[in-house]
C-alpha positions in Angstrom: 11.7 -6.4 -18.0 14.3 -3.5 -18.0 14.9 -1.8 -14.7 16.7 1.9 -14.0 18.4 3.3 -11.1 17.4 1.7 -7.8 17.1 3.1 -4.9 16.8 1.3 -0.9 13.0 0.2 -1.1 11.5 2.1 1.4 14.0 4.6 2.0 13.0 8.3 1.8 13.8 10.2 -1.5 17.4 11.6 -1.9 15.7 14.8 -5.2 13.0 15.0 -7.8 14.7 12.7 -10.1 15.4 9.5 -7.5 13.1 6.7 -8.8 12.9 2.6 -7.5 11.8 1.4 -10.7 11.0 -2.7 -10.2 9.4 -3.3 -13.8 9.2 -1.6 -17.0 8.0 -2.2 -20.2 5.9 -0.4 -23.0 3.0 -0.7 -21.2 3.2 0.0 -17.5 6.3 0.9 -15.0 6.3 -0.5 -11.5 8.0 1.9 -8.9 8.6 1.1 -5.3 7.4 4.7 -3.7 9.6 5.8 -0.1 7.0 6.6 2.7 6.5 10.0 3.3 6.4 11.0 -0.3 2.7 11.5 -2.0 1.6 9.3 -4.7 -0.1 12.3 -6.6 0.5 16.2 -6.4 -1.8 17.5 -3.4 -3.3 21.1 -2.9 -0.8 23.8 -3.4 2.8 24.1 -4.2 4.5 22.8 -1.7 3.1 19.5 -2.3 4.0 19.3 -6.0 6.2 16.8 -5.3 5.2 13.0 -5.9 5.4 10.3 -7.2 3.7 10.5 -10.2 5.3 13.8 -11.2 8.8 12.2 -10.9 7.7 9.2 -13.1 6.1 12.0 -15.8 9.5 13.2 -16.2 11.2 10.5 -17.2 7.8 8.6 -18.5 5.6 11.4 -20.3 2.8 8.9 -20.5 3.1 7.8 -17.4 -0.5 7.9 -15.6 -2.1 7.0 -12.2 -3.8 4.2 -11.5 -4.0 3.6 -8.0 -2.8 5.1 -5.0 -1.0 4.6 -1.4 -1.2 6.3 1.7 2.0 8.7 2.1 3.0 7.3 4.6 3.1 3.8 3.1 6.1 2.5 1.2 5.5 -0.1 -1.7 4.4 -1.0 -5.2 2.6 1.2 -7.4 1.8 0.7 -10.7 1.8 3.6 -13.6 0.2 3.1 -16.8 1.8 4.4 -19.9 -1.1 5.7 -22.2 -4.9 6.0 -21.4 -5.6 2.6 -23.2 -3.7 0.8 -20.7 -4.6 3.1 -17.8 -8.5 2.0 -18.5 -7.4 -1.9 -18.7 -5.6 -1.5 -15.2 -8.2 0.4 -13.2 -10.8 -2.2 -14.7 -8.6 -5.4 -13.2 -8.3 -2.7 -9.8 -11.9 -2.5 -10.0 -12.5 -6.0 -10.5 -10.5 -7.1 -8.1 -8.4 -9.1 -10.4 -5.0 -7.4 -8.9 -4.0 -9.8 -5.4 -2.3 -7.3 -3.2 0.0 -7.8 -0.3 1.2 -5.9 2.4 3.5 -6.6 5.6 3.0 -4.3 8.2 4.5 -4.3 12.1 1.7 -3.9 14.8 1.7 -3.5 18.8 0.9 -6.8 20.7 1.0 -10.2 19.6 -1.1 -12.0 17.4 -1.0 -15.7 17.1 -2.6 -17.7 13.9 -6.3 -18.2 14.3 -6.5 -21.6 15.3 -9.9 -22.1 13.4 -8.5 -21.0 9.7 -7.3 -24.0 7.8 -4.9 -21.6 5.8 -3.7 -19.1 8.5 -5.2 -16.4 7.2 -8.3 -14.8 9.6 -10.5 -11.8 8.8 -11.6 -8.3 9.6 -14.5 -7.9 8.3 -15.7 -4.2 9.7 -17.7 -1.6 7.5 -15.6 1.9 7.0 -16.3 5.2 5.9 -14.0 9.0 6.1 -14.6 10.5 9.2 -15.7 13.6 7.6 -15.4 16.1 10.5 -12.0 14.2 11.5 -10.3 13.9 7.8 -8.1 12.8 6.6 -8.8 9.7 9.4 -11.4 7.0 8.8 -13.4 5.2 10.9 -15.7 2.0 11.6 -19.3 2.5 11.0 -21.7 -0.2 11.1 -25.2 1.9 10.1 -23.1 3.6 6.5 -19.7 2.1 6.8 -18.8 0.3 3.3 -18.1 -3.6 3.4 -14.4 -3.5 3.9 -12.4 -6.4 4.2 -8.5 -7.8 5.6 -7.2 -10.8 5.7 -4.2 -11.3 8.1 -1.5 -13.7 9.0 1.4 -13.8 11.4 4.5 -14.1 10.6 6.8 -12.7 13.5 6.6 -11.7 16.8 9.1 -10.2 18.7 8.9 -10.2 22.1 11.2 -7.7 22.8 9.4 -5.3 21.2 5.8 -6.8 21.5 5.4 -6.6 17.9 3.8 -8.7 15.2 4.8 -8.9 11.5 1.5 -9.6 9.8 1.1 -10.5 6.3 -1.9 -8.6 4.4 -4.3 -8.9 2.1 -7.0 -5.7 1.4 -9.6 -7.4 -0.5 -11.5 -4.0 -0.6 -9.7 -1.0 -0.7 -10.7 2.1 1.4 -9.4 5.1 2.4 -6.4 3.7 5.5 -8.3 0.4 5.6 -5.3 -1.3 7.2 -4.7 1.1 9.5 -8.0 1.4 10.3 -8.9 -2.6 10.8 -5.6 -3.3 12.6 -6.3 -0.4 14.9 -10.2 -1.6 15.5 -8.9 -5.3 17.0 -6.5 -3.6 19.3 -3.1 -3.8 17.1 -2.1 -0.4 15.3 0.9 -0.5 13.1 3.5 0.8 15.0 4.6 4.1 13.6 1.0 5.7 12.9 0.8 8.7 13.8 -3.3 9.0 13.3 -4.7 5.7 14.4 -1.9 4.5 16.9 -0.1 5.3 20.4 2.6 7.7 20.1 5.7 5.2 19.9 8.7 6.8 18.6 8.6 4.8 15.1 10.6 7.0 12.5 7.6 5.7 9.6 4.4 4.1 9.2 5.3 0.3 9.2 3.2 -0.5 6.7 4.8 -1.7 2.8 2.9 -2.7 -0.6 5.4 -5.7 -1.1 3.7 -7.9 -3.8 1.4 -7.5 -6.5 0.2 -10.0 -8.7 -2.0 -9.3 -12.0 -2.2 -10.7 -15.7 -0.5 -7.9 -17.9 -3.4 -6.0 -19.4 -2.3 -6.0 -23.0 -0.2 -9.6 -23.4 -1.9 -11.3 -20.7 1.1 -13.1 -19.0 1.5 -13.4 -15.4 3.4 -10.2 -13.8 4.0 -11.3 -10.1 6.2 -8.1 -8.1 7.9 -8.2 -5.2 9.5 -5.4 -3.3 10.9 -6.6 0.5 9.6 -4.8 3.1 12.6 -2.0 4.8 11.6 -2.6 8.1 
């Protein structure tokens, strides 16, 4: 593993060129993206700037493979090349990639008592709320299975906050946002599904990924702390 500059997980981009690279080799680069910075371009020219177009200049074959919310911080893996790309949106697709998020959330949430391993479930259908976009929304009659599971790690009392640990098993448009905001508990900081709260970000970080590299094989486990 070779790493470049590094900047604060988390913290918001200083120009086009500042990258958090976490893991790179001649296959795929692992890059900790600041919230409030797009993953890929959007629609028009003031949102050119992402990061995937940052990577491309440094990493001419570097090419998308999954996404976060702009808002999110975290992991995000580039392929380099098309071969590569195709092995890593396969293992996405196959849900051979474990992901893991931490997130803060309004109110206090204790361990379900009934879970052997601390980890419950939301298990509620989703789909886009077309007429609402970009916000999603729980729909039980054409909702998609969608499915979080969640376990405390924190609270604070002071703030009434929980840190939750996360893990998407599907992955739909704000499904965390979405799910945490159906059982009462919206991340703190989100501006579309949540109370207004004063939050300078979305608490909400891609810390860990974990995946066999898709051309030797070997473990890759990443880890990125959450900022917040």
């Amino acid at each position: 593993m070779s790493t470049g500059p590094v900047a604060p997980p988390g913290a918001p981009a200083v120009d086009g060129h500042a990258l958090a690279v976490l893991h790179e080799d001649a296959h795929l680069i692992a890059l900790v993206k600041p919230a409030g910075l797009l993953s890929v371009p959007g629609r028009g020219p003031e949102r050119a700037d992402c990061l995937s177009a940052r990577a491309q200049r440094r990493w001419p074959d570097a090419l998308v493979v999954h996404r976060l919310d702009q808002a999110t911080s975290g992991l995000l893996l580039l392929a380099r090349g098309l071969a590569t790309q195709r092995l890593l949106s396969a293992a996405f697709a196959e849900r051979r990639v474990a992901k893991r998020y931490e997130a803060l959330v309004h109110g206090r949430l204790d361990a379900a008592a009934h879970v052997p391993d601390g980890w419950a479930e939301i298990d509620l259908p989703l789909i886009v709320d077309w007429p609402n976009r970009p916000r999603s929304k729980v729909d039980h009659q054409i909702g998609k299975p969608s499915l979080t599971r969640w376990r405390p790690l924190a609270y604070d009392p002071g703030r009434n906050t929980t840190r939750l640990a996360l893990a998407p098993l599907t992955g739909r448009s704000h499904q965390l946002r979405v799910h945490l905001q159906a059982i009462g508990h919206p991340i703190v900081g989100d501006t579309l599904y949540g109370p207004p709260d004063g939050a300078p970000r979305l608490m909400l970080h891609a810390c860990a990924l974990r995946l066999a590299h898709p051309v030797t094989g070997a473990p890759l486990a990443l880890h990125s702390p959450a900022p917040f």
